[in-house]
N, CA, C and O atoms as a GROMACS GRO file, in nm:
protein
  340
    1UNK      N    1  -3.692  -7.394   2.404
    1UNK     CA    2  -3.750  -7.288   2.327
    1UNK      C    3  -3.682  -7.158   2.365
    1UNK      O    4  -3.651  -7.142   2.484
    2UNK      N    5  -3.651  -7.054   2.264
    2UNK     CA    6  -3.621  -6.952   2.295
    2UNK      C    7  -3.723  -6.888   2.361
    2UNK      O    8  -3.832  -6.907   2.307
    3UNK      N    9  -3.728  -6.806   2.478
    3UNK     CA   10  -3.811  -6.702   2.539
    3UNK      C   11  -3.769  -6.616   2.480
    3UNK      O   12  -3.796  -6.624   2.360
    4UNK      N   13  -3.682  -6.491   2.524
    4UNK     CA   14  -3.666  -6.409   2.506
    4UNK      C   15  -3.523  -6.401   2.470
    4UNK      O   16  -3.437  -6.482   2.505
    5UNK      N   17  -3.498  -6.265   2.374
    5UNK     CA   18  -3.356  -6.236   2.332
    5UNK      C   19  -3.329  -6.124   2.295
    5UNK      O   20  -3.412  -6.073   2.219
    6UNK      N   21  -3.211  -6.046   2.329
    6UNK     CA   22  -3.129  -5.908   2.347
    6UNK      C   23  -3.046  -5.891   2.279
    6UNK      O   24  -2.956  -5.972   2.300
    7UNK      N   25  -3.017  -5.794   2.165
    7UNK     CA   26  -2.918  -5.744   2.102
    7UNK      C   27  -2.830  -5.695   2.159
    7UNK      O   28  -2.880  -5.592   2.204
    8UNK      N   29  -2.700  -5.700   2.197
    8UNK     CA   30  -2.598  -5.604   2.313
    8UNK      C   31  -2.500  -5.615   2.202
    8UNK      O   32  -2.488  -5.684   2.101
    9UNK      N   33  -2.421  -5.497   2.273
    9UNK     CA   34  -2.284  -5.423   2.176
    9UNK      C   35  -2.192  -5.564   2.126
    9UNK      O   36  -2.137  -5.542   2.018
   10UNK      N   37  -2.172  -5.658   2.164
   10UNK     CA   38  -2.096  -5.780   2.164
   10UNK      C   39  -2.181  -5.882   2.071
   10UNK      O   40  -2.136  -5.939   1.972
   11UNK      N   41  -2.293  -5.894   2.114
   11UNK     CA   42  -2.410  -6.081   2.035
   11UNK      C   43  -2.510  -6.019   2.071
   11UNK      O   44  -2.558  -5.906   2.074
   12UNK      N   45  -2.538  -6.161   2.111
   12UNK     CA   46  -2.703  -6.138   2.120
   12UNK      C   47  -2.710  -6.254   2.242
   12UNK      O   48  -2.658  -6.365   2.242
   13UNK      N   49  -2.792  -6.192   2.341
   13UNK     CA   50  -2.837  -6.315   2.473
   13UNK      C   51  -2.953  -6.359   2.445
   13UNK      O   52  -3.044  -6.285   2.482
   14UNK      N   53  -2.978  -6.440   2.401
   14UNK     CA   54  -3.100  -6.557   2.408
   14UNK      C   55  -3.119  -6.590   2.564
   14UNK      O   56  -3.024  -6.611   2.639
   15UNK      N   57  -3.223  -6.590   2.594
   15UNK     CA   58  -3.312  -6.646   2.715
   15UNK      C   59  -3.353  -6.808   2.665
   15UNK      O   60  -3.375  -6.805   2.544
   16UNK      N   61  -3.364  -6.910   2.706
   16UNK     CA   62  -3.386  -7.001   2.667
   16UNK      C   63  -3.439  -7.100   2.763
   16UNK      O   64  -3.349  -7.159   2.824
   17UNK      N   65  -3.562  -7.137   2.795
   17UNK     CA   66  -3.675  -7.204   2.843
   17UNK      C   67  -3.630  -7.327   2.827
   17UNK      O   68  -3.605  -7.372   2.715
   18UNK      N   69  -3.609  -7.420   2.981
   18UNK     CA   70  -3.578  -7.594   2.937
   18UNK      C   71  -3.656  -7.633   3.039
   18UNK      O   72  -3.641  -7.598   3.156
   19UNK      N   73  -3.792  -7.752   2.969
   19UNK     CA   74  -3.808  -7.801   3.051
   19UNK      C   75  -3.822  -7.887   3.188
   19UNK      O   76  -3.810  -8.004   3.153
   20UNK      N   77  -3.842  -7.881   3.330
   20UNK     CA   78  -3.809  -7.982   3.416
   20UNK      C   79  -3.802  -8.104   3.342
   20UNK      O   80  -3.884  -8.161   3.269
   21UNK      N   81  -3.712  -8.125   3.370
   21UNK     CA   82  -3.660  -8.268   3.346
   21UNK      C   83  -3.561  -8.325   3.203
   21UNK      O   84  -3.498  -8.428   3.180
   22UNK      N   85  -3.579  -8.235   3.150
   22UNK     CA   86  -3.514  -8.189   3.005
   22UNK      C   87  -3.371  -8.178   3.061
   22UNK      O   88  -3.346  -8.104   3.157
   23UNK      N   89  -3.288  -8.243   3.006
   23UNK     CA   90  -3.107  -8.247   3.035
   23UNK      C   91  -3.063  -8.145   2.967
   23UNK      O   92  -2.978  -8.075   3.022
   24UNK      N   93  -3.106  -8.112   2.834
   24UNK     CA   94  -2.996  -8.018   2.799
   24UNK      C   95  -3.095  -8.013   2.650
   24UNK      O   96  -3.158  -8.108   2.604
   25UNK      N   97  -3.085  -7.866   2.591
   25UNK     CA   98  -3.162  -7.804   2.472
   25UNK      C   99  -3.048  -7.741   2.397
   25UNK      O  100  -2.962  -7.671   2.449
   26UNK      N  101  -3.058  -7.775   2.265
   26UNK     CA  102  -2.993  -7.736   2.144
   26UNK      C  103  -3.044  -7.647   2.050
   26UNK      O  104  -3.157  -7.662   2.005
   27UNK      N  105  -2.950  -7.528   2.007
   27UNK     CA  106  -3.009  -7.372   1.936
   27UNK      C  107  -2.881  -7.408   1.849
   27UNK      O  108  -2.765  -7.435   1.881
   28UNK      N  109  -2.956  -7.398   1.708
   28UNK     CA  110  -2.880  -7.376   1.586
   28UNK      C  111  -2.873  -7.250   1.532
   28UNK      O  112  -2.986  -7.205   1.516
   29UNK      N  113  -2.788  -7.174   1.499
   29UNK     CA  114  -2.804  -7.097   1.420
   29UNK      C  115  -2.689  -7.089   1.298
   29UNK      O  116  -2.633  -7.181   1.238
   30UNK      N  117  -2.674  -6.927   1.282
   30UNK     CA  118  -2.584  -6.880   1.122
   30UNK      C  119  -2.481  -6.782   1.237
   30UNK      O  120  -2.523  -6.734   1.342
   31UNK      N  121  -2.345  -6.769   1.186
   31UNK     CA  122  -2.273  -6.688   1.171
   31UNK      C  123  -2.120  -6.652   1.110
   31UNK      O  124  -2.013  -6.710   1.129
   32UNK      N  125  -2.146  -6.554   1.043
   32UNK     CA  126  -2.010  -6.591   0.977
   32UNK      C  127  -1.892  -6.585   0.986
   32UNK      O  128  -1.812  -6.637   0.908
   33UNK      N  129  -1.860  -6.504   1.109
   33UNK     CA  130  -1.736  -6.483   1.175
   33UNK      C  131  -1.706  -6.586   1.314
   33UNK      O  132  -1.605  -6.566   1.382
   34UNK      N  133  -1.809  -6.704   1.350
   34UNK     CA  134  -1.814  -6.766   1.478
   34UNK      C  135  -1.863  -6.703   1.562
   34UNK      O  136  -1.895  -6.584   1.552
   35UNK      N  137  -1.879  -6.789   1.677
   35UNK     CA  138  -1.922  -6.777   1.778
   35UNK      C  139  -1.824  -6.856   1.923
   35UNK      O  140  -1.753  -6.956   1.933
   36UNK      N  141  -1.870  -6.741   2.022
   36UNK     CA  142  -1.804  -6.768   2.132
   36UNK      C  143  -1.954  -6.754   2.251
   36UNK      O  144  -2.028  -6.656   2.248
   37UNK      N  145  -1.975  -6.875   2.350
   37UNK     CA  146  -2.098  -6.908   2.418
   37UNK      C  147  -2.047  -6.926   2.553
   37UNK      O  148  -1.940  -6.979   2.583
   38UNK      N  149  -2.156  -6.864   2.654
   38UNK     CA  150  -2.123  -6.837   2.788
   38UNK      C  151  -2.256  -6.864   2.822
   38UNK      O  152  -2.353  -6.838   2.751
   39UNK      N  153  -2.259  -6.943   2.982
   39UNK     CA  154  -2.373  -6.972   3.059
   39UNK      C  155  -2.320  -6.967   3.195
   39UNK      O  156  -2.232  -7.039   3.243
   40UNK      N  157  -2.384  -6.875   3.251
   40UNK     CA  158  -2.378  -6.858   3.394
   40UNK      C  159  -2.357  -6.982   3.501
   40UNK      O  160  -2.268  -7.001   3.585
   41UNK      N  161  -2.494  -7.073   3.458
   41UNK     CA  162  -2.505  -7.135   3.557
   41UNK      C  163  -2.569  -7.271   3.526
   41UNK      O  164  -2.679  -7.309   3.566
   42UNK      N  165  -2.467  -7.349   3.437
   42UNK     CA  166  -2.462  -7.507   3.384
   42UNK      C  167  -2.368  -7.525   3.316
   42UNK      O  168  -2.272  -7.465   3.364
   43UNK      N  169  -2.333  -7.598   3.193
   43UNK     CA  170  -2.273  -7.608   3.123
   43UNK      C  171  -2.295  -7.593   2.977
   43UNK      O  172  -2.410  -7.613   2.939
   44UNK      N  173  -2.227  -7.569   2.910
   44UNK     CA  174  -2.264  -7.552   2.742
   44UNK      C  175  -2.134  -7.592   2.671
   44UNK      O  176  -2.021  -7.577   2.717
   45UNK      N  177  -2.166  -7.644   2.551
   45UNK     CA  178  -2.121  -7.659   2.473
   45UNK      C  179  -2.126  -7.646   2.329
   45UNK      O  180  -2.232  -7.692   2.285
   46UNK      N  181  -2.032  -7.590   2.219
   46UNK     CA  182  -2.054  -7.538   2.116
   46UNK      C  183  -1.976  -7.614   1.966
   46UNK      O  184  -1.857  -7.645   1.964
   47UNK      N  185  -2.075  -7.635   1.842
   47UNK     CA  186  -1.968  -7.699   1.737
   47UNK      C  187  -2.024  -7.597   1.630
   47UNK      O  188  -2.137  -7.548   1.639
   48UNK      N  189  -1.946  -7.572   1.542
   48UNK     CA  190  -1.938  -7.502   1.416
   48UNK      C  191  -1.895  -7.514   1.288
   48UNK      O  192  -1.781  -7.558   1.276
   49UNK      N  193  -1.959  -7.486   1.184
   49UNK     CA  194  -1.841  -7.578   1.024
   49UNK      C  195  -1.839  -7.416   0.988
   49UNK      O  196  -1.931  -7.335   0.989
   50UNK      N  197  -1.723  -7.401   0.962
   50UNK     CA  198  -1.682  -7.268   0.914
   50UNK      C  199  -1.693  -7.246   0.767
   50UNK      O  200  -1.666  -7.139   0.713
   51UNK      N  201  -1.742  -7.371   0.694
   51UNK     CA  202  -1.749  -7.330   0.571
   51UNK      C  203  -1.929  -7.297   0.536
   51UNK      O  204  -1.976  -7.230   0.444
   52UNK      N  205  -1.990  -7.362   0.631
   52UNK     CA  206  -2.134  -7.303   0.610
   52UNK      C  207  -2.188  -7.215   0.690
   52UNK      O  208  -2.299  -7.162   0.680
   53UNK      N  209  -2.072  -7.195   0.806
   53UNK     CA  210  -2.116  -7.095   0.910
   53UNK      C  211  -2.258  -7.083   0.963
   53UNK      O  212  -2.328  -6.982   0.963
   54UNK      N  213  -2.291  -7.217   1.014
   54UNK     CA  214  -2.414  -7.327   1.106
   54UNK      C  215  -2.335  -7.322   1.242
   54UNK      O  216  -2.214  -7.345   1.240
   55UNK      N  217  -2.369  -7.307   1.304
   55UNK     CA  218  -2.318  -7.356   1.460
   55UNK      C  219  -2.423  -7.409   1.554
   55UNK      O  220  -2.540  -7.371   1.544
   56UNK      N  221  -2.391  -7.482   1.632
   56UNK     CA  222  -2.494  -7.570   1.731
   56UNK      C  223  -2.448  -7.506   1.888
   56UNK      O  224  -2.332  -7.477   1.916
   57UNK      N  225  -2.556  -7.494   1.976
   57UNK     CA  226  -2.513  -7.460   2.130
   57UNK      C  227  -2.620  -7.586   2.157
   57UNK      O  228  -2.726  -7.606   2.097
   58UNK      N  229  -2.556  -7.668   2.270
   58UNK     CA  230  -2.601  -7.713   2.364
   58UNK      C  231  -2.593  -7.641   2.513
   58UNK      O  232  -2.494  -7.587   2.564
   59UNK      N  233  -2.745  -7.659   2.573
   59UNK     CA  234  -2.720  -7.604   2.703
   59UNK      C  235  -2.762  -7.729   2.799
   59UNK      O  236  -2.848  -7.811   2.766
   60UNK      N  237  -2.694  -7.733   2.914
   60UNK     CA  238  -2.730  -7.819   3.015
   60UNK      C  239  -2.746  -7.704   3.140
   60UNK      O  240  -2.656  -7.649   3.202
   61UNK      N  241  -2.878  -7.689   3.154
   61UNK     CA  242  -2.881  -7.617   3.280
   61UNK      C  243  -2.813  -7.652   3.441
   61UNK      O  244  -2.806  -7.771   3.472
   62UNK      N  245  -2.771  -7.564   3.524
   62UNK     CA  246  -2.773  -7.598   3.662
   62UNK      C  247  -2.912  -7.635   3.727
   62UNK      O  248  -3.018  -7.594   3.679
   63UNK      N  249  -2.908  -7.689   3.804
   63UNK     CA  250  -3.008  -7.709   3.875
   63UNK      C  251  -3.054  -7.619   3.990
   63UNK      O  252  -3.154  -7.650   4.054
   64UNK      N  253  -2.986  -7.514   4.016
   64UNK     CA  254  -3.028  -7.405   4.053
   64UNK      C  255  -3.102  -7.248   3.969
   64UNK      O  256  -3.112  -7.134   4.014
   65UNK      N  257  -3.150  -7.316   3.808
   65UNK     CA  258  -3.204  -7.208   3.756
   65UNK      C  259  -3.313  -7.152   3.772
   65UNK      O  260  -3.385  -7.250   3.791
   66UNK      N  261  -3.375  -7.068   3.778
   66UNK     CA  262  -3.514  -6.994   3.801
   66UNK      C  263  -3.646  -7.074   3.760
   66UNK      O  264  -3.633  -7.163   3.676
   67UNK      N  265  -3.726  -7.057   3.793
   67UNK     CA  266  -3.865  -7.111   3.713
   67UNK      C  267  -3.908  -6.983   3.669
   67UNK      O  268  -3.897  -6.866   3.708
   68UNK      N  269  -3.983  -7.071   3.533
   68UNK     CA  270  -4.080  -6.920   3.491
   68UNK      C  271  -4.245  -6.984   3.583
   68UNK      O  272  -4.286  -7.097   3.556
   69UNK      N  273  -4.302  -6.915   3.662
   69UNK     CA  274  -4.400  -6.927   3.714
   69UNK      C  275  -4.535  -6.945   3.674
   69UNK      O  276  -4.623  -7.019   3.719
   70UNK      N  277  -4.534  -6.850   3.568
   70UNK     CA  278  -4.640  -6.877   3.493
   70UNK      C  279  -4.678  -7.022   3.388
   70UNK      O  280  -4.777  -7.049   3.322
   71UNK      N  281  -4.577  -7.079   3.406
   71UNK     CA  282  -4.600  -7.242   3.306
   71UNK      C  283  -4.612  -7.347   3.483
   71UNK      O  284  -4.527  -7.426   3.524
   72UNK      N  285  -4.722  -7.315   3.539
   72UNK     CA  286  -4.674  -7.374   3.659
   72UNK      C  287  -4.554  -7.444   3.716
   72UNK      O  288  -4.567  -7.554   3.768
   73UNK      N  289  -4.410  -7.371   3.706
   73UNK     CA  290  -4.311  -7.424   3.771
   73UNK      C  291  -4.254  -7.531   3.646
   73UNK      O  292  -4.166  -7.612   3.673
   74UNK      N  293  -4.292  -7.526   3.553
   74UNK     CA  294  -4.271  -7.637   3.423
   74UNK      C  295  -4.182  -7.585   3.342
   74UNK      O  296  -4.153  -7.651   3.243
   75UNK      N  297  -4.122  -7.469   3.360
   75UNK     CA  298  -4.011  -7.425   3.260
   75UNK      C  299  -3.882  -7.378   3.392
   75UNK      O  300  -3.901  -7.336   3.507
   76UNK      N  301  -3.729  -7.411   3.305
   76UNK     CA  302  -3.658  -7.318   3.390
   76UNK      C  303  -3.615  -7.220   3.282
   76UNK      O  304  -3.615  -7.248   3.162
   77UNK      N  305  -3.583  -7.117   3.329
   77UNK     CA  306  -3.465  -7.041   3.228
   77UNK      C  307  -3.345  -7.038   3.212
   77UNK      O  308  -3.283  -7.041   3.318
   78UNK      N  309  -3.280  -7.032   3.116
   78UNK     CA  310  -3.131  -6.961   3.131
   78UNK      C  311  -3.074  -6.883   3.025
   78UNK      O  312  -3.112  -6.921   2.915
   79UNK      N  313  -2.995  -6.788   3.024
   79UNK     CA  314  -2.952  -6.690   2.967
   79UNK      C  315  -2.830  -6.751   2.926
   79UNK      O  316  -2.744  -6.800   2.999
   80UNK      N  317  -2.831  -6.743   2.805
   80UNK     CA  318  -2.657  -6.788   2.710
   80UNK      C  319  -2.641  -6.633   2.638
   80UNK      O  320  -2.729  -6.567   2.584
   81UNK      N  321  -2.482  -6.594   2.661
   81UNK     CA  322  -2.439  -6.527   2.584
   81UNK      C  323  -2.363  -6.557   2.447
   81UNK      O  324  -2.263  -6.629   2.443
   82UNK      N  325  -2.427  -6.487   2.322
   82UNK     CA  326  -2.358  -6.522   2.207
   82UNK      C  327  -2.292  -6.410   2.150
   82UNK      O  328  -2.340  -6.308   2.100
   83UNK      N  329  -2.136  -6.458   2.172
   83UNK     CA  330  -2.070  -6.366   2.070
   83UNK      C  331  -1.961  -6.407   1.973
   83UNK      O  332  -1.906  -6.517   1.964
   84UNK      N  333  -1.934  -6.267   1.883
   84UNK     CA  334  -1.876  -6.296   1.749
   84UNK      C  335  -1.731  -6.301   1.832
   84UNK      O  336  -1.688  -6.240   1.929
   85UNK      N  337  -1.672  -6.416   1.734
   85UNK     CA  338  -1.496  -6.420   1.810
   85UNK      C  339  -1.412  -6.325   1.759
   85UNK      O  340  -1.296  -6.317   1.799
   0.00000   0.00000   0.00000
């Protein structure tokens, strides 16, 4: 699930909530110029059709990501950066 997300001079950072035990969470969106995707601290991966300008992010968190506390210890976070190429 998306948590939270930031407009910056470049994209937009989505915060993105995966649950313990959850391998890896997928965010679709639109753009029409592409996208270029960054994660601190796991891995990601990205596909795109340039003629409908849909793109898919997979995230696989590290296992060193934060908990959100308030879901008793049941969510981690991580921050993906999205930008236009």
């Amino acid at each position: 699930m998306i948590a939270d997300a930031a407009v910056t001079a470049t994209g937009i950072k989505p915060t993105v909530s995966v649950a313990n035990g959850e391998q890896s969470i997928t965010v679709t969106g639109y753009s029409k110029h592409g996208i270029s995707a960054t994660l601190h601290n796991g891995s990601i991966s990205t596909s795109a059709d340039g003629r409908t300008g849909l793109f898919t992010v997979t995230v696989r968190p590290g296992v060193l990501t934060p908990e959100v506390k308030d879901f008793h210890k049941m969510l981690r976070d991580v921050t993906v950066r999205l930008s236009s190429r």
